[in-house]
PDB file of N, CA, C and O in Angstrom:
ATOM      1  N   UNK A   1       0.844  -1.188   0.000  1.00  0.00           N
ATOM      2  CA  UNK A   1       0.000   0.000   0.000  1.00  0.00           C
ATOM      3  C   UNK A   1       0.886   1.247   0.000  1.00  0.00           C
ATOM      4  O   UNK A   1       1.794   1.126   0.823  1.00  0.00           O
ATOM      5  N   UNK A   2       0.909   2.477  -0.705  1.00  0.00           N
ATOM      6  CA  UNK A   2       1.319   3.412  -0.524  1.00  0.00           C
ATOM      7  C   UNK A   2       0.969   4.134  -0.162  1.00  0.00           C
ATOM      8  O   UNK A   2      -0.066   4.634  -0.601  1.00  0.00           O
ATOM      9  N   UNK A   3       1.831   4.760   1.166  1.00  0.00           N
ATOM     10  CA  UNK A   3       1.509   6.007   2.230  1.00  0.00           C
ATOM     11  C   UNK A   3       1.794   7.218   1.203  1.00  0.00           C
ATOM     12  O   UNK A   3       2.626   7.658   0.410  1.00  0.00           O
ATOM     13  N   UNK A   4       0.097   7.526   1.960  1.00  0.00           N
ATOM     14  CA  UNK A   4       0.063   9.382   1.581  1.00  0.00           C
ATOM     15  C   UNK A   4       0.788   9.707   2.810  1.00  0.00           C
ATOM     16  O   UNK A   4       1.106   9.097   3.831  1.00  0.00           O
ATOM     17  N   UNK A   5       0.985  11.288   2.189  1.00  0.00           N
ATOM     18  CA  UNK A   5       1.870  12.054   3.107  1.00  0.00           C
ATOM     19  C   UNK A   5       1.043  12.957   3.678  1.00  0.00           C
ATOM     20  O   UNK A   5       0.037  13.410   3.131  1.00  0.00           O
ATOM     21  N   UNK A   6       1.557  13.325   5.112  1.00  0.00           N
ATOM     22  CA  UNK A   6       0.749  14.259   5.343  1.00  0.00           C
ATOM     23  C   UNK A   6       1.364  15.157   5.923  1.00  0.00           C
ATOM     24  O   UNK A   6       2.549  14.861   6.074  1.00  0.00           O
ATOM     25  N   UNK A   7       0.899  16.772   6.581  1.00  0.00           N
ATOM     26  CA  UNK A   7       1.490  17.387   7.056  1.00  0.00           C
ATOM     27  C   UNK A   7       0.583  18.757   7.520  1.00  0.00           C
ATOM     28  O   UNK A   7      -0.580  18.763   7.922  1.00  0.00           O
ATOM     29  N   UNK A   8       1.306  19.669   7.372  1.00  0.00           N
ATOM     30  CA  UNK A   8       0.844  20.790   7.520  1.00  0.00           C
ATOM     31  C   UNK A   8       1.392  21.418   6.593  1.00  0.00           C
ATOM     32  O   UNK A   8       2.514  21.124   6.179  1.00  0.00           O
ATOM     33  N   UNK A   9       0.245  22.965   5.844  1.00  0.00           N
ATOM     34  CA  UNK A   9       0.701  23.560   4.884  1.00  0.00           C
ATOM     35  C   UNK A   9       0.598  25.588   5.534  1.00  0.00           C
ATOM     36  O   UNK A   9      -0.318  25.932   6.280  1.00  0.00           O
ATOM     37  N   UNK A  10       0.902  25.870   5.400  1.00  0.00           N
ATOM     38  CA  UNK A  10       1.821  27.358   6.174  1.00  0.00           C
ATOM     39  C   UNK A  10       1.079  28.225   4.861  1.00  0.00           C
ATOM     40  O   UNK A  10       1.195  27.926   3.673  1.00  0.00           O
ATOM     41  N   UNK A  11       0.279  29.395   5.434  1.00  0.00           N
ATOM     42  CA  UNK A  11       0.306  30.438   4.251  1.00  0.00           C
ATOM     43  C   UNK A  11       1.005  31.670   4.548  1.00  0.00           C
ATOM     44  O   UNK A  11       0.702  32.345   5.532  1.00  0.00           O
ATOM     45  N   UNK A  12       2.107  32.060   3.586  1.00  0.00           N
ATOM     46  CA  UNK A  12       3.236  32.734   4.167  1.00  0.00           C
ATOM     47  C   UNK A  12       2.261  34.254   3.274  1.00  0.00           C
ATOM     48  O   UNK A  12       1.171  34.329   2.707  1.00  0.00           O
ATOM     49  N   UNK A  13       3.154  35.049   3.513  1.00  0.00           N
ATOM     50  CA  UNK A  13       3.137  36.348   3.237  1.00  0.00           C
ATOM     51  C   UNK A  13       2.316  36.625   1.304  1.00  0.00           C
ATOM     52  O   UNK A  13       2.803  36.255   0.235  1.00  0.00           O
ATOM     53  N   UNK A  14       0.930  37.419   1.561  1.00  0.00           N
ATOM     54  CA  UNK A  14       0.605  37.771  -0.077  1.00  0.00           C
ATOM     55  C   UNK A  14      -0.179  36.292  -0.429  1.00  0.00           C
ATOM     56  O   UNK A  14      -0.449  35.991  -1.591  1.00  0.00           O
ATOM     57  N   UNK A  15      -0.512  35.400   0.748  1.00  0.00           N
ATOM     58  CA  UNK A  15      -1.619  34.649   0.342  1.00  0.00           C
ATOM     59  C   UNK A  15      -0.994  33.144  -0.122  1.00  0.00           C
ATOM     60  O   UNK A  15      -1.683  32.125  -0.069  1.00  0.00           O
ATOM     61  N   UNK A  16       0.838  33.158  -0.725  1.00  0.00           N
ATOM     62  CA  UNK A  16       1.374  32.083  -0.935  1.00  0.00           C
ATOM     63  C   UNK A  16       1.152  30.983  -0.197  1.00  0.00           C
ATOM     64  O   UNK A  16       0.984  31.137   1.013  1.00  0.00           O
ATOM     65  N   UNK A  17       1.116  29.909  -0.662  1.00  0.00           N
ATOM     66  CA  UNK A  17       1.407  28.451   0.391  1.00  0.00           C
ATOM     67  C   UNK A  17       2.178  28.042   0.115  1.00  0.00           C
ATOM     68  O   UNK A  17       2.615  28.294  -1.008  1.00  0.00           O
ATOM     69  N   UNK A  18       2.972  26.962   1.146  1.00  0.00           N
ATOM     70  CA  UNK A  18       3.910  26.828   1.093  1.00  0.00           C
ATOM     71  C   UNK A  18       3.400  24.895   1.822  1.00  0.00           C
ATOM     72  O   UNK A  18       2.959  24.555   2.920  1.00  0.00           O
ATOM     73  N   UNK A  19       3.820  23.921   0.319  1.00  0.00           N
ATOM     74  CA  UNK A  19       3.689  22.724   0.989  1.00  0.00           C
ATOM     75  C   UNK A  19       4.729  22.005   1.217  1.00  0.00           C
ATOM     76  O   UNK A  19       5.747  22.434   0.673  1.00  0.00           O
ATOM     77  N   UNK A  20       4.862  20.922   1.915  1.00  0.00           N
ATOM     78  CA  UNK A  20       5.804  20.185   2.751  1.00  0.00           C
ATOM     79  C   UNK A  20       6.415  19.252   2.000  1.00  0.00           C
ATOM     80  O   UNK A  20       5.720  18.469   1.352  1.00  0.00           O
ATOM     81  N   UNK A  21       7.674  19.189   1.966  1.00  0.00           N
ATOM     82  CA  UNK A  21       8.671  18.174   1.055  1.00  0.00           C
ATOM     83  C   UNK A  21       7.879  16.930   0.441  1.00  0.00           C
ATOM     84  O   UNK A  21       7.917  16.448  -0.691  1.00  0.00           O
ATOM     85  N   UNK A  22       7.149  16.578   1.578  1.00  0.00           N
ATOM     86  CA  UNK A  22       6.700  14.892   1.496  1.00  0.00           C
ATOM     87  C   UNK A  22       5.380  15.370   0.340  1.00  0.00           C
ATOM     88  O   UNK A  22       5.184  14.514  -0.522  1.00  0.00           O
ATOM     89  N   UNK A  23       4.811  16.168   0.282  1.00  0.00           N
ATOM     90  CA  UNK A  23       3.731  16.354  -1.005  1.00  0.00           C
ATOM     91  C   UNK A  23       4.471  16.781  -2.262  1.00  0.00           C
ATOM     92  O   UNK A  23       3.988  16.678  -3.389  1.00  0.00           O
ATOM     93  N   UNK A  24       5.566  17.224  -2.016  1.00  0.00           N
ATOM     94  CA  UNK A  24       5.997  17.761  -3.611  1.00  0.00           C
ATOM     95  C   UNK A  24       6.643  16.752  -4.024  1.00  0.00           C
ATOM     96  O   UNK A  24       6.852  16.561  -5.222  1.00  0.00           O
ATOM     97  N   UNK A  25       7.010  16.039  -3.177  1.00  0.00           N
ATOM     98  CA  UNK A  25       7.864  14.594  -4.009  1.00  0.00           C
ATOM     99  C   UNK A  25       6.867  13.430  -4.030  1.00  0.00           C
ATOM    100  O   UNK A  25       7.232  12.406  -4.607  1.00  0.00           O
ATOM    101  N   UNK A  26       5.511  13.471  -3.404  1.00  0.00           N
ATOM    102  CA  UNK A  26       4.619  12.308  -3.480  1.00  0.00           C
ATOM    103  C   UNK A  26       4.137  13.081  -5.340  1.00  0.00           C
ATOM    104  O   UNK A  26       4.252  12.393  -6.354  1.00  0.00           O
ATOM    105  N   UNK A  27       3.729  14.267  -5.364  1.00  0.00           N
ATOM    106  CA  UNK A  27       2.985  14.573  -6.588  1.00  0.00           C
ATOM    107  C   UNK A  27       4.268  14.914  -8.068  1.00  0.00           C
ATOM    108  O   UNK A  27       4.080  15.134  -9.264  1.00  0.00           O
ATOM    109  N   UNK A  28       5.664  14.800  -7.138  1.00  0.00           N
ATOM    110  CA  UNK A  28       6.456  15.394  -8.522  1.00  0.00           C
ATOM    111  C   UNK A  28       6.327  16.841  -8.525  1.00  0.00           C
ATOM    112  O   UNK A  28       6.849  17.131  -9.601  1.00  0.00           O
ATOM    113  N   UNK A  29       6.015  17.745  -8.076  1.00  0.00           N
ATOM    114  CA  UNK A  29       5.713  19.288  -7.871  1.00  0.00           C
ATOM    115  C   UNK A  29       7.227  19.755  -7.691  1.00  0.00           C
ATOM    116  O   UNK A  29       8.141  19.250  -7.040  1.00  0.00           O
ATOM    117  N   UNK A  30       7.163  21.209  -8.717  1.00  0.00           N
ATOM    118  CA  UNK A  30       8.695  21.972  -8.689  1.00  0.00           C
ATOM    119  C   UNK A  30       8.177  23.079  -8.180  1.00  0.00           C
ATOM    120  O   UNK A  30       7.087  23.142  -7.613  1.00  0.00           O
ATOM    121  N   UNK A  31       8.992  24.048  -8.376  1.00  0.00           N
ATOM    122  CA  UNK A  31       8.397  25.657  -8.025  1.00  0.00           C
ATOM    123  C   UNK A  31       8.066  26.203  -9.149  1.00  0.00           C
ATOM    124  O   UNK A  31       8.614  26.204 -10.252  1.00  0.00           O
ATOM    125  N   UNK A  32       6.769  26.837  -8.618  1.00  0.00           N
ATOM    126  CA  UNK A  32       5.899  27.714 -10.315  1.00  0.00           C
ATOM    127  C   UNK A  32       4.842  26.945 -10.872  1.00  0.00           C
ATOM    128  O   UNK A  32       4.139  27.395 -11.776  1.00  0.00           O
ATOM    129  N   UNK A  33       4.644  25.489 -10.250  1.00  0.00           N
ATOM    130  CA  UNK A  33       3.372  24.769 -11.209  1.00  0.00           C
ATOM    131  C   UNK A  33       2.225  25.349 -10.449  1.00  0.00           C
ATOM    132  O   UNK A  33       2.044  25.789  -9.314  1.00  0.00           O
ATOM    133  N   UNK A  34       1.528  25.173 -11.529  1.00  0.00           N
ATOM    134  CA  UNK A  34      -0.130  25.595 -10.990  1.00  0.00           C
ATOM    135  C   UNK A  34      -0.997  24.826 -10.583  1.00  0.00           C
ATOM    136  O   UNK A  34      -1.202  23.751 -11.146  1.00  0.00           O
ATOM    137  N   UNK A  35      -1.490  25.118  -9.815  1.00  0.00           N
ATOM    138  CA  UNK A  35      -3.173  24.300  -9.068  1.00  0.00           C
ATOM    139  C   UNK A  35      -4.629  24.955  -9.262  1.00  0.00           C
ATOM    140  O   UNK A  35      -4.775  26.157  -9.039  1.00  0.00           O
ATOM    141  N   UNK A  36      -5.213  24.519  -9.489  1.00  0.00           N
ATOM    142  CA  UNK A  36      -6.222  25.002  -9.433  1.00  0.00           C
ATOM    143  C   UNK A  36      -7.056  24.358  -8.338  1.00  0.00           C
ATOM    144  O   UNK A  36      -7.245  23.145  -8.251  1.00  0.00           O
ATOM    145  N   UNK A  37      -7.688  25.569  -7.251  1.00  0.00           N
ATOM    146  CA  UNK A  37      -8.282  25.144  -6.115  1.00  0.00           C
ATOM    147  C   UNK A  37      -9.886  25.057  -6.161  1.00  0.00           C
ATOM    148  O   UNK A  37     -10.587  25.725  -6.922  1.00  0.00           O
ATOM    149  N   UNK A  38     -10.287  24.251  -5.347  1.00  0.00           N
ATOM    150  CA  UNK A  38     -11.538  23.730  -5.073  1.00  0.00           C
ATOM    151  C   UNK A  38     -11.993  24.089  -3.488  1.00  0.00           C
ATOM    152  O   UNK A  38     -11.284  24.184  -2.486  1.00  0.00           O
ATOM    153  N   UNK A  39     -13.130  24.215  -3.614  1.00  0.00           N
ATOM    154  CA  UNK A  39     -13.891  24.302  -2.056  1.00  0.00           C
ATOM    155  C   UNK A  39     -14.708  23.335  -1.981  1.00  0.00           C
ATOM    156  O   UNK A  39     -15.563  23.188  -2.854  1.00  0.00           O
ATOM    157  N   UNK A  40     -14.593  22.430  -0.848  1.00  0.00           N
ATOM    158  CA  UNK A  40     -15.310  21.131  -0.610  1.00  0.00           C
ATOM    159  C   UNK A  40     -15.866  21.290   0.704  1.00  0.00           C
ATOM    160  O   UNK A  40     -15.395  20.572   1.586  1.00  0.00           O
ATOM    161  N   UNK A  41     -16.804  22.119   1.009  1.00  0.00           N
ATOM    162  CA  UNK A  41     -16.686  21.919   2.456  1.00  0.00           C
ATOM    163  C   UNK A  41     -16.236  23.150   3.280  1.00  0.00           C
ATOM    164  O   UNK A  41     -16.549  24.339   3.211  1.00  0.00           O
ATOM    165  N   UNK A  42     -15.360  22.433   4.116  1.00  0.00           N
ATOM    166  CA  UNK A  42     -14.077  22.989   5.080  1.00  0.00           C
ATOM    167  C   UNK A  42     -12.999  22.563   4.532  1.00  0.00           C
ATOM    168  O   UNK A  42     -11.986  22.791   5.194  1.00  0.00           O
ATOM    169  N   UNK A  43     -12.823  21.907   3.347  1.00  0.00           N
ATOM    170  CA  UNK A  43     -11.393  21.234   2.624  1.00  0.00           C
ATOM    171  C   UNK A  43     -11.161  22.113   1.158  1.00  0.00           C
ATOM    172  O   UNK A  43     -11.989  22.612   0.396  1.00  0.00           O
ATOM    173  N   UNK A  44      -9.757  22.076   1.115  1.00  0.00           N
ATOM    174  CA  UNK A  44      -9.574  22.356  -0.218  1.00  0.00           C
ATOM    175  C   UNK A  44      -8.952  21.534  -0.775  1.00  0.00           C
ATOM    176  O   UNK A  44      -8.280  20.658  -0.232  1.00  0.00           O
ATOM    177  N   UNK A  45      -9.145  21.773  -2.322  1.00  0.00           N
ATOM    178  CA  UNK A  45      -8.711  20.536  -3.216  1.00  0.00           C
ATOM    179  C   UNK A  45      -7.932  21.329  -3.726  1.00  0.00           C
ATOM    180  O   UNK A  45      -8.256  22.469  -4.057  1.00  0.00           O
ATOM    181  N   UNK A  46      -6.292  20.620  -3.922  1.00  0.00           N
ATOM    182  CA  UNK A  46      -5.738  21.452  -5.360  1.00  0.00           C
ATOM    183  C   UNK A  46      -5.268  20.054  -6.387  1.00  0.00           C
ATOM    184  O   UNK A  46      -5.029  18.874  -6.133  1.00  0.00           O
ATOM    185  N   UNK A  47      -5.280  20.654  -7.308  1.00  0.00           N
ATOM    186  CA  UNK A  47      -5.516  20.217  -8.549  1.00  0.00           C
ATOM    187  C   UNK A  47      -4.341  20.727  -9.446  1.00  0.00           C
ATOM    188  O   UNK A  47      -4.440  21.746 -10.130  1.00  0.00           O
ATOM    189  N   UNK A  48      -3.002  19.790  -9.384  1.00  0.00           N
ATOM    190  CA  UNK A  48      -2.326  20.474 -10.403  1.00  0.00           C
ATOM    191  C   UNK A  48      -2.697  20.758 -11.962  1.00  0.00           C
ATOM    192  O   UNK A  48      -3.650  20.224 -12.531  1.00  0.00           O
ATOM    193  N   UNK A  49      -1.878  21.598 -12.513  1.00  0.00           N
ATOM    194  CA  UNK A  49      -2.234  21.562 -13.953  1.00  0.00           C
ATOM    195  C   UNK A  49      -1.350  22.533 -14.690  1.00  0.00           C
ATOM    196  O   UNK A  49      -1.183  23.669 -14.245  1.00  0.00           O
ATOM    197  N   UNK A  50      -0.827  22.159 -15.706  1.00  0.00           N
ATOM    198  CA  UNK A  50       0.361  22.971 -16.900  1.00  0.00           C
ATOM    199  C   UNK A  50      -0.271  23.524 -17.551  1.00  0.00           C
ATOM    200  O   UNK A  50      -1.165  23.258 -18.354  1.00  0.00           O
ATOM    201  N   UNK A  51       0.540  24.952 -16.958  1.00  0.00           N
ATOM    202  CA  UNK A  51       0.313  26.360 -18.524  1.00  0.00           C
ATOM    203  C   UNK A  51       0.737  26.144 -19.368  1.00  0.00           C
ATOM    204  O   UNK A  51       1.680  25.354 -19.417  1.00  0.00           O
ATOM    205  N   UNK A  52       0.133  26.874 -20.666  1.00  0.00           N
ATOM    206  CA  UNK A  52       1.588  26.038 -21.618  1.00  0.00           C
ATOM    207  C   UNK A  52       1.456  27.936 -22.550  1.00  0.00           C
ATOM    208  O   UNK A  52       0.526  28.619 -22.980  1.00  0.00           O
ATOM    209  N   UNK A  53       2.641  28.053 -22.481  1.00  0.00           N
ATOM    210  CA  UNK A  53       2.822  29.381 -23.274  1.00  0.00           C
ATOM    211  C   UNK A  53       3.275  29.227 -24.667  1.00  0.00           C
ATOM    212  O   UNK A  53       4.119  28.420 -25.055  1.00  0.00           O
ATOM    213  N   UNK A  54       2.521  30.224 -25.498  1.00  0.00           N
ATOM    214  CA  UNK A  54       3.391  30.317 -26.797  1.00  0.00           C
ATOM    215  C   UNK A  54       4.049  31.266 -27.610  1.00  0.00           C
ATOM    216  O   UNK A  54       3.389  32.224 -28.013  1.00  0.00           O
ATOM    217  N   UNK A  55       5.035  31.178 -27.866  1.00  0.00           N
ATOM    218  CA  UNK A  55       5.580  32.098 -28.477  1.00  0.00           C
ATOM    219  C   UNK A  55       5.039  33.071 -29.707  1.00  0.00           C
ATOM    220  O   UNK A  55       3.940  32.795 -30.189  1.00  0.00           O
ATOM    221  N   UNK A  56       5.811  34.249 -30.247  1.00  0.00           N
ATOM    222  CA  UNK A  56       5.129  34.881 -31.197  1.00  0.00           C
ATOM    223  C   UNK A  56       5.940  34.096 -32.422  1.00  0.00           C
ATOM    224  O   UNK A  56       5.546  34.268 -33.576  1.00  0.00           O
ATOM    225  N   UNK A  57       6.988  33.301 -32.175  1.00  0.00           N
ATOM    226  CA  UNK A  57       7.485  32.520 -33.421  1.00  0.00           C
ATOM    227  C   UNK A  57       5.950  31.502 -34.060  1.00  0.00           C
ATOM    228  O   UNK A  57       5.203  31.640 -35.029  1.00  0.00           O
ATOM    229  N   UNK A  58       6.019  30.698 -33.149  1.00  0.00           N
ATOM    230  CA  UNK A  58       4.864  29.778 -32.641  1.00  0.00           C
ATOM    231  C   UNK A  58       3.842  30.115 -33.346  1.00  0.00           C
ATOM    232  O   UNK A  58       3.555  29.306 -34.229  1.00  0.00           O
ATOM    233  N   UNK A  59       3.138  31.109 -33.254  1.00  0.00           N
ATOM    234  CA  UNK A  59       1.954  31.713 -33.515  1.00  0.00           C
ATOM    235  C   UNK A  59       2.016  32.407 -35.035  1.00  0.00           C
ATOM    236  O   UNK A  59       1.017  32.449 -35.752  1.00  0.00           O
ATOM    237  N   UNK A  60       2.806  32.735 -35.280  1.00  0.00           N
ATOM    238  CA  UNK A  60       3.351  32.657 -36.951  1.00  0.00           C
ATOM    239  C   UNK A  60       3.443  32.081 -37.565  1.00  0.00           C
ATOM    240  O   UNK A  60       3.347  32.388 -38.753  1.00  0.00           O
ATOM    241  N   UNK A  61       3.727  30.690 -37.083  1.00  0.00           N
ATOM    242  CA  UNK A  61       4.011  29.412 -38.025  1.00  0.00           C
ATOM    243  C   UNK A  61       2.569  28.972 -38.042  1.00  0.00           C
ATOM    244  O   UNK A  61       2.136  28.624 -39.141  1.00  0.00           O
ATOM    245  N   UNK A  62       1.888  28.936 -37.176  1.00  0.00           N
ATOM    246  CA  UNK A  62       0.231  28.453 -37.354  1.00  0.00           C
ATOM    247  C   UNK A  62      -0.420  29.566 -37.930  1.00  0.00           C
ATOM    248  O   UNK A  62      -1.454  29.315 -38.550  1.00  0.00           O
ATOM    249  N   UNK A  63      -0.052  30.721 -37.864  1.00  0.00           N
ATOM    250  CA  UNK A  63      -0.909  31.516 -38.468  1.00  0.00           C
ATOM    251  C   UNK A  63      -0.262  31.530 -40.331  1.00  0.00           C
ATOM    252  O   UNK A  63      -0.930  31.761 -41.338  1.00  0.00           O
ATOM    253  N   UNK A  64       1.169  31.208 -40.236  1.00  0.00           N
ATOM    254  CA  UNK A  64       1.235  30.333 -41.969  1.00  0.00           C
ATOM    255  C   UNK A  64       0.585  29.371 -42.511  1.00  0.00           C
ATOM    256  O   UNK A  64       0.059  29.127 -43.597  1.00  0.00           O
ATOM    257  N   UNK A  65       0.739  28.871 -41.506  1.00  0.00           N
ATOM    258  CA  UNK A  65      -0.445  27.016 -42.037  1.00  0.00           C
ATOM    259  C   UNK A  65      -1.255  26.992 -41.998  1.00  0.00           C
ATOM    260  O   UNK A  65      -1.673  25.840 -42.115  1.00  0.00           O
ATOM    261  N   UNK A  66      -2.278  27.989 -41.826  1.00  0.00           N
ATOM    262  CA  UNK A  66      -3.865  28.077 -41.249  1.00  0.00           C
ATOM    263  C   UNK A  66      -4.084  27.285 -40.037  1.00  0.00           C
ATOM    264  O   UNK A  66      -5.190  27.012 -39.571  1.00  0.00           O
ATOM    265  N   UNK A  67      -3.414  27.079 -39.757  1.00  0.00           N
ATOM    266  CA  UNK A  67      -4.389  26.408 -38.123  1.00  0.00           C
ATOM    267  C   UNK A  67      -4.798  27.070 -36.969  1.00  0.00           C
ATOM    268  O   UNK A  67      -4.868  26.596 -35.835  1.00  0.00           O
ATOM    269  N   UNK A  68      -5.070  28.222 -37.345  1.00  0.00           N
ATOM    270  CA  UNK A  68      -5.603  28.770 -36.269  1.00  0.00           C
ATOM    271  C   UNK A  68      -6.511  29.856 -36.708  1.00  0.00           C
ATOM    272  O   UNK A  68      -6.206  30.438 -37.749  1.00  0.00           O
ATOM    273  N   UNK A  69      -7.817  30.298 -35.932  1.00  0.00           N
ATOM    274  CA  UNK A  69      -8.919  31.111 -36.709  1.00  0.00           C
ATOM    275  C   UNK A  69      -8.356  32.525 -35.940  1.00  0.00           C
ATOM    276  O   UNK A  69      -7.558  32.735 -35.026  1.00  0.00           O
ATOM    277  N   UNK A  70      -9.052  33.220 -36.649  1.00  0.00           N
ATOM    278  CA  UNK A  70      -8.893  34.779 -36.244  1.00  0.00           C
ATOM    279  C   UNK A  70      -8.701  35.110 -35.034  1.00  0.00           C
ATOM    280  O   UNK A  70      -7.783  35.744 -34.514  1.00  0.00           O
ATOM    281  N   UNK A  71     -10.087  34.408 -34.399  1.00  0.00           N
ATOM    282  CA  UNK A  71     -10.133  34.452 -32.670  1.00  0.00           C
ATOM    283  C   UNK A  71      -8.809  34.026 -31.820  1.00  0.00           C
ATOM    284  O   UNK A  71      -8.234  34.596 -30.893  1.00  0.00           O
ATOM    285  N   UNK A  72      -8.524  32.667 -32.573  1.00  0.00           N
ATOM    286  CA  UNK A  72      -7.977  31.899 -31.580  1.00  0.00           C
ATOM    287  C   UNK A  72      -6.483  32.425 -31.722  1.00  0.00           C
ATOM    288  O   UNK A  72      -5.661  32.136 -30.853  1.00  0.00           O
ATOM    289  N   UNK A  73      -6.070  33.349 -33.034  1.00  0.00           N
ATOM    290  CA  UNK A  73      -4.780  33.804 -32.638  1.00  0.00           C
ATOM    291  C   UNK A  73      -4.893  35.251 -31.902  1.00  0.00           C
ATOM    292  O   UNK A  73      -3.863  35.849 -31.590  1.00  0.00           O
ATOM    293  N   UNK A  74      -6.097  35.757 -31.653  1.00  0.00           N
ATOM    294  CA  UNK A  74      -6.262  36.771 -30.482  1.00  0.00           C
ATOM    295  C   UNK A  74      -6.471  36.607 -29.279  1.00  0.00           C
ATOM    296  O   UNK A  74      -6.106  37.491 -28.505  1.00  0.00           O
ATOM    297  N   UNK A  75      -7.261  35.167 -28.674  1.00  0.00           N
ATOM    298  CA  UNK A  75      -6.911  34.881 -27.684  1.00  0.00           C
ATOM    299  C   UNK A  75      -5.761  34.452 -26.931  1.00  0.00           C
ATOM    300  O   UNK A  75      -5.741  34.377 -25.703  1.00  0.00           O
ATOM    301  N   UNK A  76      -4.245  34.011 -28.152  1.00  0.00           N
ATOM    302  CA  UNK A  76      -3.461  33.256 -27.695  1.00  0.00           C
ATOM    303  C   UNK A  76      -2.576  34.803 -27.339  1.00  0.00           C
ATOM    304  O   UNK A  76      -1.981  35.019 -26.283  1.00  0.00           O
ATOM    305  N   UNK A  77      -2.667  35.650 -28.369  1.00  0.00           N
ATOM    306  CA  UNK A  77      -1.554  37.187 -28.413  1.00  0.00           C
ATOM    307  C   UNK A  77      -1.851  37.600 -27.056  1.00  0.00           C
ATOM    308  O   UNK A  77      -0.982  38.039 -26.303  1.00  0.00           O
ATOM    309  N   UNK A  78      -3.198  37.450 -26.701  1.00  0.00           N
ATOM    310  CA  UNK A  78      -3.575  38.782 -25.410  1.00  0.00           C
ATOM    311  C   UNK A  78      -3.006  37.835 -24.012  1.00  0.00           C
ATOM    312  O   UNK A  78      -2.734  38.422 -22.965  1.00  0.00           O
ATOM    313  N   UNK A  79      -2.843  36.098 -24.151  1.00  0.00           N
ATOM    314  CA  UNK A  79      -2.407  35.472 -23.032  1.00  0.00           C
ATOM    315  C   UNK A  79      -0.725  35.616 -23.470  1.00  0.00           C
ATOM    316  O   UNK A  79      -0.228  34.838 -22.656  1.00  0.00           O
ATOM    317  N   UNK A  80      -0.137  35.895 -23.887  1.00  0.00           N
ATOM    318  CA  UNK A  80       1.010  35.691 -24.092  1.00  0.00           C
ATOM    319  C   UNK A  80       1.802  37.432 -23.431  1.00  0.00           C
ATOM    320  O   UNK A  80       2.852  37.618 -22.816  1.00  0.00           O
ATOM    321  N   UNK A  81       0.950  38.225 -23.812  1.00  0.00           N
ATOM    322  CA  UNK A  81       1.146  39.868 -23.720  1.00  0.00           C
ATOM    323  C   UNK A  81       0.813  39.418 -22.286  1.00  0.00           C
ATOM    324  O   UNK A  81       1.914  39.481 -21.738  1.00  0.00           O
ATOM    325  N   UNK A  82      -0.253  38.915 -21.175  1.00  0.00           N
ATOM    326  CA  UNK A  82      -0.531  38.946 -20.295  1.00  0.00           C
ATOM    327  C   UNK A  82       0.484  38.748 -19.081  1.00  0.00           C
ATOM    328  O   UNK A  82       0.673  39.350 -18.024  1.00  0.00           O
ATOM    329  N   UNK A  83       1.133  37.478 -19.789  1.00  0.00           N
ATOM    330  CA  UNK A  83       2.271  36.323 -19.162  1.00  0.00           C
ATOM    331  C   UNK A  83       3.631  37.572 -19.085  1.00  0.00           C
ATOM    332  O   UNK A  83       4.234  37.426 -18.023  1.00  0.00           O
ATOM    333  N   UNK A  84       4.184  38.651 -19.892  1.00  0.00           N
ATOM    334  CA  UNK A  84       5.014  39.126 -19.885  1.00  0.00           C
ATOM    335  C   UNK A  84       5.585  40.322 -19.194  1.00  0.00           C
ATOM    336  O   UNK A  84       6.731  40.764 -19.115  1.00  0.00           O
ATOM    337  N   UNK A  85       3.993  40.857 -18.535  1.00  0.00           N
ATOM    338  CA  UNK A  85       4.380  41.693 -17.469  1.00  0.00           C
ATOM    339  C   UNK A  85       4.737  41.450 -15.773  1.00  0.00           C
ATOM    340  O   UNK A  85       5.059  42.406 -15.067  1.00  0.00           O
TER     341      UNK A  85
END
């Protein structure tokens, strides 16, 4: 059977958390991945999950090949402009 880990998690300064060795090496977690949180209750759920950024090279080459519609290379410009400040 494999032991979950448990512990305590600390919210430091500006709302950050800060979790305990034994969860970042049970889930593989580095610094900078994202979670997305849940309210269950009195519990929270986090939920990892990868950003994935793209470049303006990136977005040129699909916008050569057609694979991408009008929208979708304006939604990708305004997340990319977003990511850089």
């Amino acid at each position: 059977m494999n032991q979950k880990p448990s512990g305590s998690i600390a919210v430091l300064q500006g709302g950050v958390l800060s979790l305990p060795v034994s969860f970042k090496r049970q889930l593989g977690t580095k610094t900078g991945r994202a979670f997305v949180v849940q309210e269950h209750g009195n519990n929270l759920l986090l939920k990892p999950f990868e950003i994935e950024l793209y470049s303006n090279e990136q977005i040129a080459r699909w916008k050569k090949e057609g694979r991408l519609t009008r929208g979708e290379k304006t939604t990708l410009r305004k997340k990319i402009l977003s990511h850089k400040k």
